[in-house]
N, C-alpha and C positions, 0 to 999 in steps of 0.2 A: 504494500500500500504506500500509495505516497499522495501528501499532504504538499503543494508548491507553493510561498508565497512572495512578495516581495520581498527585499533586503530589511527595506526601512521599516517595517512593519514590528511592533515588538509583539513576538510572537514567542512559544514554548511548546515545548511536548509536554506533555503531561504525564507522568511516568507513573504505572498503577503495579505490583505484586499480582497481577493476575496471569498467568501464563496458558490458561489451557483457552482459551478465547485468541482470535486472531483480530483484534482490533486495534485500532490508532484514532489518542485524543490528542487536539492541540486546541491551544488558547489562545484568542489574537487581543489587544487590547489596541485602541485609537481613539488617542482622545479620554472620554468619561466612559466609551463602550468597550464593552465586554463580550467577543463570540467564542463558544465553544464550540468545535466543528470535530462530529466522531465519526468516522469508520469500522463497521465491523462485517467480518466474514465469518458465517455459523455456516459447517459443511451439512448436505443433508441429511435429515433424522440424527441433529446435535442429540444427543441425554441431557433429560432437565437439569442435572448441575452445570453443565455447560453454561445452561439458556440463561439459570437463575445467578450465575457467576457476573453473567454480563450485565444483568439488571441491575444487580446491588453493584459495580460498578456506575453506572448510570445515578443512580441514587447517588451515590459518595460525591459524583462530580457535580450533581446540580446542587450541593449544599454548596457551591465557591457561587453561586444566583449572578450566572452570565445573562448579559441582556439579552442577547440573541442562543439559540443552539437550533445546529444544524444535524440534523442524523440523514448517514449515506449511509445503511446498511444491504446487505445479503443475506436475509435470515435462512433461507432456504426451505420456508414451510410449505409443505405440499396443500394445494389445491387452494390458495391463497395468494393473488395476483393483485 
C-alpha cells in the first residue's frame, strides 16, 4: 500500500502493534485541520479476530477526533458490493 503526499504537507504514519491486519494509517495536518486517511486489505473469508482487530484499531484512532477521515478499504465480504 502506499499513501503519496506532498513534501510540504506535515504528514505521519501512524504506527499501530497490530500485525495480522494488512493496513496503512497516516495523519495529514494543514493549518487547524486534521485528516486521517486508512487503508486496509482483509483477504477473503478474514476470521472474526482479524475483522475485530481492525475495528478496535479504528476505535483507538478516532479517539486522536480528526476533522476529516477517509477509509479506502478491501474488506472482501462476499455478496456485498
Amino acid at each position: 500500500m502506499l499513501i503519496a503526499t506532498k513534501p510540504k504537507l506535515n504528514r505521519f504514519r501512524v504506527a499501530l502493534n497490530v500485525y495480522n491486519v494488512e493496513h496503512l494509517f497516516v495523519s495529514i495536518s494543514l493549518n487547524s485541520i486534521s485528516i486521517l486517511i486508512e487503508f486496509t486489505y482483509l483477504p477473503p473469508l478474514s476470521p472474526l479476530p482479524v475483522i475485530k482487530s481492525h475495528l478496535s484499531c479504528i476505535d483507538h484512532l478516532l479517539i486522536l477526533k480528526p476533522n476529516t477521515v477517509i477509509f479506502c478499504d478491501n474488506y472482501n465480504i462476499p455478496h456485498v458490493s
